[in-house]
C-alpha positions in Angstrom: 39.1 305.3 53.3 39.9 307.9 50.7 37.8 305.4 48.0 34.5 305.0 49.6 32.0 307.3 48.7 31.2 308.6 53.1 33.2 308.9 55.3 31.3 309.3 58.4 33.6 309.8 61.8 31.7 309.2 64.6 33.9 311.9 67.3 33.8 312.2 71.2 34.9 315.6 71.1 38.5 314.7 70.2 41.0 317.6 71.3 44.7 315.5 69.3 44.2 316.1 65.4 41.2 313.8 64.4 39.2 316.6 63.6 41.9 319.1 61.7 42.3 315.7 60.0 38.8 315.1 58.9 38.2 318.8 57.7 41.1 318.2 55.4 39.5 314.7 54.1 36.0 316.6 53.9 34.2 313.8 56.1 30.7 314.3 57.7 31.4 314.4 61.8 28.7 313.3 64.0 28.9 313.9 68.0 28.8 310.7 70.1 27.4 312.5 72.3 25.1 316.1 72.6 28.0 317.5 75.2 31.1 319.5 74.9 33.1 317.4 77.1 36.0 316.5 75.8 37.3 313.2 75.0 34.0 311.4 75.6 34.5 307.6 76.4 32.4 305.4 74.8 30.5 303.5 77.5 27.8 302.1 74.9 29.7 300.6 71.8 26.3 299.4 70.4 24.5 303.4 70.5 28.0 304.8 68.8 28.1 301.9 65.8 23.9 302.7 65.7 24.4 306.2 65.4 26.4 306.1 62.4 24.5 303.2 60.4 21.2 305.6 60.9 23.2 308.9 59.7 25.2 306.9 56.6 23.9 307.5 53.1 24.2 304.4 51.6 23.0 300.4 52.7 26.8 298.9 52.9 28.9 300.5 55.5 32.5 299.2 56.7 32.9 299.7 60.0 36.4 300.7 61.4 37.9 302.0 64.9 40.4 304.4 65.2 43.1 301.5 66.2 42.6 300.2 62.7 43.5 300.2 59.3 42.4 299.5 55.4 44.8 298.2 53.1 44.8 298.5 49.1 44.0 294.4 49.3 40.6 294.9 51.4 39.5 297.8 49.4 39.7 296.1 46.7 38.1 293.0 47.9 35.1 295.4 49.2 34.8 297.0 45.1 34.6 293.3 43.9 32.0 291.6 46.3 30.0 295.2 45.7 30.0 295.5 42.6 
């Protein structure tokens, strides 16, 4: 995710690494949710995804979970059809 210009990670109070992890990658991180409970589940998939299209900077966003991964090939692909 390293070349895209925001990272945004949308957090439910993670207590593993995630956020030790994206202080080090300098991404913006957004509460799911106004609480300090910890590892929120997401019961509204559709208000998280929201959330983070209304705080991103820019018109294109990719969209990934934390189960998932970008390869060289896709980024790639995503720099072509952008630019």
């Amino acid at each position: 995710l390293l070349d895209f210009a925001e990272i945004l990670l949308i957090d439910g109070n993670s207590t593993d690494s995630t956020l030790a992890l994206a202080k080090q990658y300098n991404c913006n991180v957004i509460k799911q949710k106004d609480t300090d409970e910890k590892n929120i589940v997401i019961d509204n998939f559709s208000d998280v995804r929201n959330l983070g299209l209304r705080t991103a900077k820019f018109d294109w966003q990719l969209v990934i979970d934390s189960d998932e991964e970008v390869d060289k090939k896709l980024v790639n692909e995503i720099k072509e059809i952008v630019n």
